[in-house]
FIBAKE-85871 format. One line per 3 residues: for each residue x, y negated, z negated of N, C-alpha, C. Coordinates in nm, 3 decimals, decimal comma. Layout:
N
X/Y/Z/X/Y/Z/X/Y/Z ~ ...
This chain:
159
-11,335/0,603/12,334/-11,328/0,475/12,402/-11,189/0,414/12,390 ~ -11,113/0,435/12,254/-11,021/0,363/12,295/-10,925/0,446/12,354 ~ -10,904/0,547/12,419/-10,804/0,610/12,469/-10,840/0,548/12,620
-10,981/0,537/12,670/-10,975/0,447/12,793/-10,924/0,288/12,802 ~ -10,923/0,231/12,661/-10,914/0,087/12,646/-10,739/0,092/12,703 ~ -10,692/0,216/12,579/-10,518/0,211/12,621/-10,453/0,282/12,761
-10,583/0,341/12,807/-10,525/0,353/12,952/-10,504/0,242/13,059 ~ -10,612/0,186/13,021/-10,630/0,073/13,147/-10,546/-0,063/13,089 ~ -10,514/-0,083/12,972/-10,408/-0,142/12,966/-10,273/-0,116/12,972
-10,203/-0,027/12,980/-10,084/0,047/13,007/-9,983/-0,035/12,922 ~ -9,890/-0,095/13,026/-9,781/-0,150/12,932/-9,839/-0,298/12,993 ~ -9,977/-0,332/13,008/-10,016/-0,475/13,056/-10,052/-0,528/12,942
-10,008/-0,658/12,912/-10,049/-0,809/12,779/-10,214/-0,804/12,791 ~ -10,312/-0,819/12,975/-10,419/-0,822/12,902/-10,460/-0,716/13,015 ~ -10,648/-0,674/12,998/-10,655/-0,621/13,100/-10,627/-0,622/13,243
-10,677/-0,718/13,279/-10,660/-0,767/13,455/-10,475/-0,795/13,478 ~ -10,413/-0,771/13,357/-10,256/-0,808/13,399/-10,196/-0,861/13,326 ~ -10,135/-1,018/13,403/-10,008/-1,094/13,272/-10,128/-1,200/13,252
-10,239/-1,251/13,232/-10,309/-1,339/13,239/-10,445/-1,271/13,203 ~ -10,505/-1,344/13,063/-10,654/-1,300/13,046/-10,732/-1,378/13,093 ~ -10,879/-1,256/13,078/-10,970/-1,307/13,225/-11,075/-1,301/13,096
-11,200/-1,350/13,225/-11,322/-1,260/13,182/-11,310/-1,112/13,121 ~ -11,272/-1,008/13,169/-11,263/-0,920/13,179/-11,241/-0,822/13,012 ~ -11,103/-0,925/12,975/-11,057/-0,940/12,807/-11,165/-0,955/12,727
-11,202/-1,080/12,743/-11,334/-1,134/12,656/-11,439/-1,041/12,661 ~ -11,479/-0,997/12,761/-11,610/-0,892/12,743/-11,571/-0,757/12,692 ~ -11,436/-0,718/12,715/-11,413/-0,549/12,618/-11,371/-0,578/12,492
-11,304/-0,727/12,455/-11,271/-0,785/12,309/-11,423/-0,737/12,274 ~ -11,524/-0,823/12,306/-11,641/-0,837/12,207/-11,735/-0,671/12,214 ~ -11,710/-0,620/12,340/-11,762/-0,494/12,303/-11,731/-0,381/12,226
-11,555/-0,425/12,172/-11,481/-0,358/12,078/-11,577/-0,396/11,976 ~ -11,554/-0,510/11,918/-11,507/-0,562/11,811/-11,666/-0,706/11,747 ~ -11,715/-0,715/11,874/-11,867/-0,782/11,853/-11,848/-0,948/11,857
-11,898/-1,042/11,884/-11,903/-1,157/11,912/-11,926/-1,245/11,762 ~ -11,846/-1,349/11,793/-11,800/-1,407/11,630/-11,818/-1,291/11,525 ~ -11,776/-1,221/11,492/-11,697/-1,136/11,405/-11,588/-1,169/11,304
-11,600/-1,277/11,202/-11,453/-1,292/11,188/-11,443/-1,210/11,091 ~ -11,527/-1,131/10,988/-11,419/-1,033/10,906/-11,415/-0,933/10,991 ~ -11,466/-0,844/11,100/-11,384/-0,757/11,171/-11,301/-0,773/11,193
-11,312/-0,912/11,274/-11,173/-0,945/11,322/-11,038/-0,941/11,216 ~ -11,088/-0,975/11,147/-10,958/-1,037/11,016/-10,948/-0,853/10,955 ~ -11,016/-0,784/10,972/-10,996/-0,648/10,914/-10,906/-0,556/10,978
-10,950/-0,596/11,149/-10,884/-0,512/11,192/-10,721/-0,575/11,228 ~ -10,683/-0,691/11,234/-10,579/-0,730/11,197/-10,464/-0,707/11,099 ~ -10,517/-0,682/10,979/-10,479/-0,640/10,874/-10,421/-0,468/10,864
-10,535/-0,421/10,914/-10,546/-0,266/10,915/-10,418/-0,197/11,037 ~ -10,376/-0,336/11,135/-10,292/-0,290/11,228/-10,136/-0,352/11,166 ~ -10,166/-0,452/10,998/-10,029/-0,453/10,984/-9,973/-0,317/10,935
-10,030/-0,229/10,920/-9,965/-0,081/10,846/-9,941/0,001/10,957 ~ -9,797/0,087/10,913/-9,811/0,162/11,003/-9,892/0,270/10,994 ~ -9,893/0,369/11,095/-9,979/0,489/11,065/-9,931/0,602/10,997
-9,815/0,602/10,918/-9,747/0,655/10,846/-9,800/0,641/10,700 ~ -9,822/0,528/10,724/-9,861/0,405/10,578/-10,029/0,490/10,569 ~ -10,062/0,472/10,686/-10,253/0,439/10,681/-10,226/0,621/10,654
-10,185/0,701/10,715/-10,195/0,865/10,655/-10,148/0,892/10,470 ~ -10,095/0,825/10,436/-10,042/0,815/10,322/-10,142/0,774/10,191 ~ -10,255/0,678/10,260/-10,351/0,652/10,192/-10,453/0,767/10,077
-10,510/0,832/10,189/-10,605/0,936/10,090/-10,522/1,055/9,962 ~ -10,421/1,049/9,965/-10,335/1,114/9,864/-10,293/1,016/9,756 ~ -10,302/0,901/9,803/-10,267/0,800/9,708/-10,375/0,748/9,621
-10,472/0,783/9,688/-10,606/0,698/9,646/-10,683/0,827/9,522 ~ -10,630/0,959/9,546/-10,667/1,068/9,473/-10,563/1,039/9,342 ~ -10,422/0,968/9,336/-10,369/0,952/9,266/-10,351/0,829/9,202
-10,465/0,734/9,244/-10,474/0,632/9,181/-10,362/0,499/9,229 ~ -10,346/0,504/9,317/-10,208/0,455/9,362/-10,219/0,321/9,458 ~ -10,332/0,362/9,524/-10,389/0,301/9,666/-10,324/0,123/9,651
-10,439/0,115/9,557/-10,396/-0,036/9,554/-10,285/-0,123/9,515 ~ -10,197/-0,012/9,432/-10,030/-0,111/9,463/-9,990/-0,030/9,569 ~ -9,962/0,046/9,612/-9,908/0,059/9,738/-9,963/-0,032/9,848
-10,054/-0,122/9,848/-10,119/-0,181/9,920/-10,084/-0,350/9,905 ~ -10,038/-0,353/9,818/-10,030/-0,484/9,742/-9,887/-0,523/9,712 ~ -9,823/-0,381/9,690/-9,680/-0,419/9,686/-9,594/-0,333/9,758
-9,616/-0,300/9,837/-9,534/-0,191/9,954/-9,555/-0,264/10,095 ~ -9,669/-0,263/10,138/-9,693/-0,281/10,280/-9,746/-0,459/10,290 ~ -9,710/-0,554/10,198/-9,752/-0,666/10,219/-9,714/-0,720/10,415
-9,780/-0,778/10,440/-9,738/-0,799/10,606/-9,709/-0,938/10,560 ~ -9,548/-0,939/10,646/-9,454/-1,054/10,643/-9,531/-1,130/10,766 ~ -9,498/-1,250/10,692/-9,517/-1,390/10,774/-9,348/-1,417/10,862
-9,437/-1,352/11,032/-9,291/-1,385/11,145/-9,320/-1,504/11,179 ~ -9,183/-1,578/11,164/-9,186/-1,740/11,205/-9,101/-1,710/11,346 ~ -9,123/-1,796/11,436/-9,017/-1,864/11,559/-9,038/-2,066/11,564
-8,861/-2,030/11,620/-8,870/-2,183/11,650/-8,875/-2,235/11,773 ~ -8,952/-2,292/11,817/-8,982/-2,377/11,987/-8,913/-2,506/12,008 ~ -8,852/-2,498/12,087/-8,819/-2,611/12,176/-8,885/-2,700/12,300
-8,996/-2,766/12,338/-9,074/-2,814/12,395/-9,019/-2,933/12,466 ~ -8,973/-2,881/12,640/-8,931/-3,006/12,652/-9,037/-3,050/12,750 ~ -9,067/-3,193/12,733/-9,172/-3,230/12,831/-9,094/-3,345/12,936
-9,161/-3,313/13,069/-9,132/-3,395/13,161/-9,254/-3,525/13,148 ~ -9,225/-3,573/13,114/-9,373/-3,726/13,126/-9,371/-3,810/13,257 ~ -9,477/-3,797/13,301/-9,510/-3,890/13,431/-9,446/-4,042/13,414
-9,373/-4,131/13,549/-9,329/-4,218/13,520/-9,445/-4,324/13,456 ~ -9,374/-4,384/13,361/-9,426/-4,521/13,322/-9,530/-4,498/13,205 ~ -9,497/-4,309/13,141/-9,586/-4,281/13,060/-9,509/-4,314/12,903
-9,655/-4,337/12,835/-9,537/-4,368/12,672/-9,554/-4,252/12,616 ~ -9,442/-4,258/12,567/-9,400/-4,124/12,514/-9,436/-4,112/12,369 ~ -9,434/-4,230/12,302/-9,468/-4,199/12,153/-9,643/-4,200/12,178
-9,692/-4,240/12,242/-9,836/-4,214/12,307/-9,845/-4,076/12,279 ~ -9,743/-4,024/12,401/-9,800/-3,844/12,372/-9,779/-3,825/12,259 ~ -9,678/-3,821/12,153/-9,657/-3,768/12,082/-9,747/-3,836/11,959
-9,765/-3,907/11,975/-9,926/-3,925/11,874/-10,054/-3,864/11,887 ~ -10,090/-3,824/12,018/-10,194/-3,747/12,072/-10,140/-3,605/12,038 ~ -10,067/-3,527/12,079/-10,030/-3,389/12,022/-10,032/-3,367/11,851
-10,003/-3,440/11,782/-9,941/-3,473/11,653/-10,133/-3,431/11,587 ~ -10,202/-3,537/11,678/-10,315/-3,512/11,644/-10,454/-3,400/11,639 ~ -10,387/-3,287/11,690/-10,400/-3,151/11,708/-10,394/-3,033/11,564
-10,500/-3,047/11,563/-10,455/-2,928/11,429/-10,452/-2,784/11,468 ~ -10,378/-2,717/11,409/-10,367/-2,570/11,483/-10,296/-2,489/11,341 ~ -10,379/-2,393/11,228/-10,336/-2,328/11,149/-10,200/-2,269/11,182
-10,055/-2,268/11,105/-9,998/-2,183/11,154/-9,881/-2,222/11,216 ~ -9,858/-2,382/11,222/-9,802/-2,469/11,326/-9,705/-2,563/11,181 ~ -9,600/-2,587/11,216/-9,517/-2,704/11,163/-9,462/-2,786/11,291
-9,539/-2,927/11,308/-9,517/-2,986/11,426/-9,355/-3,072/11,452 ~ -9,226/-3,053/11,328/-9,136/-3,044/11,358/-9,065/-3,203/11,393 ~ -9,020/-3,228/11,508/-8,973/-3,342/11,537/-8,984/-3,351/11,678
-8,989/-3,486/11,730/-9,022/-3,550/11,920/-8,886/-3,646/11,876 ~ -8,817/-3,620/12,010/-8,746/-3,682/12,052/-8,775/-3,729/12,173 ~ -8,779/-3,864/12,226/-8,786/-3,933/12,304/-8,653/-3,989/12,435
-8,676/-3,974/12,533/-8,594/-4,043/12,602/-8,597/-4,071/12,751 ~ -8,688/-4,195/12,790/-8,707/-4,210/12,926/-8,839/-4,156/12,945 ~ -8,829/-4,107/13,063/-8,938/-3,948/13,102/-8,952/-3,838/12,995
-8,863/-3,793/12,928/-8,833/-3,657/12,856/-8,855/-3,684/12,727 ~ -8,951/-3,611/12,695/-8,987/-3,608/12,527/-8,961/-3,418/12,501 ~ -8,859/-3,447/12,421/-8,817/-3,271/12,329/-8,927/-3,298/12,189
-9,008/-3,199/12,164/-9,036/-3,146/12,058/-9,005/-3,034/11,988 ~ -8,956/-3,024/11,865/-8,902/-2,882/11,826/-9,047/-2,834/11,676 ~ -9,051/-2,739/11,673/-9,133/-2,696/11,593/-9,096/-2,577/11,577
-9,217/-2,532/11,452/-9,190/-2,402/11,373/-9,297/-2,346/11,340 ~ -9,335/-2,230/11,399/-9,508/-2,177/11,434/-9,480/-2,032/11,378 ~ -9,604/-1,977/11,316/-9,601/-1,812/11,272/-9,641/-1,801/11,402
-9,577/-1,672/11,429/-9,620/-1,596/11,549/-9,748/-1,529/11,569 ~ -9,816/-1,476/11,469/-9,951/-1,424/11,462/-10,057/-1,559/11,451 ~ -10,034/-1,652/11,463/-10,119/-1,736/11,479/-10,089/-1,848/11,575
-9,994/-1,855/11,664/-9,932/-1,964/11,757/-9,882/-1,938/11,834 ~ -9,920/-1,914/12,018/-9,807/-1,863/12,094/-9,787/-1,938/12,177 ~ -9,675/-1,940/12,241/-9,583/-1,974/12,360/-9,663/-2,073/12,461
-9,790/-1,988/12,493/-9,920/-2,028/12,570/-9,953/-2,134/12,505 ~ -10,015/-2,071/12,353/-10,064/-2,206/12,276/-9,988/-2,387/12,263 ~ -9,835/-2,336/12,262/-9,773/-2,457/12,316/-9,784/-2,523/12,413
-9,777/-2,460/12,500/-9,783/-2,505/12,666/-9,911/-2,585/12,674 ~ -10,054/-2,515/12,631/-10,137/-2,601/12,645/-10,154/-2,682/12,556 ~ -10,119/-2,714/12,439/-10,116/-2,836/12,341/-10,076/-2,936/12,466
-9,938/-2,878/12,543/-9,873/-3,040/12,609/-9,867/-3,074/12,759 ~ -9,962/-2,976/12,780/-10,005/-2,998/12,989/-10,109/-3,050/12,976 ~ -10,200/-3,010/12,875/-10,317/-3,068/12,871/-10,347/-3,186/12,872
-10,262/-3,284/12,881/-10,271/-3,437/12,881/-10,228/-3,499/12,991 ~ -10,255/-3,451/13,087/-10,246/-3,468/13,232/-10,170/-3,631/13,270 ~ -10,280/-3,698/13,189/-10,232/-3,874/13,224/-10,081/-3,888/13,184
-10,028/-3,811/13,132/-9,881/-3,822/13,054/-9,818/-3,708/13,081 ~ -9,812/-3,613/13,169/-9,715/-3,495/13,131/-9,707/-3,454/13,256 ~ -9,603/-3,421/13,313/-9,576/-3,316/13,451/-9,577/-3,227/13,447
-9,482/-3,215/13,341/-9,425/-3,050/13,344/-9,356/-3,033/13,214 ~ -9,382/-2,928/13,191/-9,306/-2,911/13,029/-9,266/-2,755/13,066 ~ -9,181/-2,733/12,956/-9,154/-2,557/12,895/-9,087/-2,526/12,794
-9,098/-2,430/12,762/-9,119/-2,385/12,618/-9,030/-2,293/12,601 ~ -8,904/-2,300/12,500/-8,773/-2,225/12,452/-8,828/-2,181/12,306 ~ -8,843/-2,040/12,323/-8,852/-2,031/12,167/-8,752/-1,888/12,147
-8,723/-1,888/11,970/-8,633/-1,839/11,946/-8,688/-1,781/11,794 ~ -8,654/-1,671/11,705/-8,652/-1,590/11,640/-8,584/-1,674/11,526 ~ -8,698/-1,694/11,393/-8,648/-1,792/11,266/-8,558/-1,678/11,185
């Protein structure tokens, strides 16, 4: 099965393309099973190693080894990036408004950084792990507030 999963995704982000569908959600859960979170969290883990690492295992484990090599070899680093969020705000919108409403968002994974204000234009800069916060996830933290926001986008960069 999964040699069909990696066919039909090719070099595509989700199935149906640059944008997940239905489509994602129903082969996610037929992978992997519906609320699942230690699969989930297992197989996460199991994909921070390489397969160099994961072949390396059963010789190690005959030699007693397994678990520091596991513990102190292949720990998976925490990747940070930094975002730049600039938002366009609808006229006559308050801006420390939005930025009290976003602020009020919890999202594991997230350092909500600093809002700068000016006019229409509120910049937020922040500092998000990448395995738990993306690009997307920004965007909708700050479109989503329709009464206050036009248009925003999102600069991010490598901590």
């Amino acid at each position: 099965m999964s040699a069909a999963v990696a066919a039909k995704l090719g070099a595509k982000p989700f199935v149906g393309g640059d944008e997940p569908s239905a489509e994602d959600v129903k082969l996610f859960n037929e992978l992997l099973g519906e609320n699942n979170a230690h699969l989930h969290r297992w197989v996460k883990h199991m994909s921070s190693f390489t397969e160099a690492e994961r072949k390396e295992w059963p010789e190690k484990a005959k030699q007693g080894k397994i678990c520091s090599s596991v513990n102190e070899d292949a720990k998976p680093k925490i990747k940070k990036s930094a975002a730049a969020v600039v938002i366009k705000c609808k006229s006559g919108a308050d801006v420390k408004s939005l930025e009290g409403l976003i602020r009020q968002i919890k999202v594991d994974g997230l350092d909500f950084g600093t809002f700068a204000g000016t006019g229409e234009k509120l910049t937020w800069k922040c500092v998000f792990e990448d395995d738990k916060v993306s690009k997307q996830d920004l965007m909708d933290m700050t479109v989503g507030f329709k009464g206050y926001v036009e248009a925003a986008d999102v600069a991010i960069t490598a901590c």
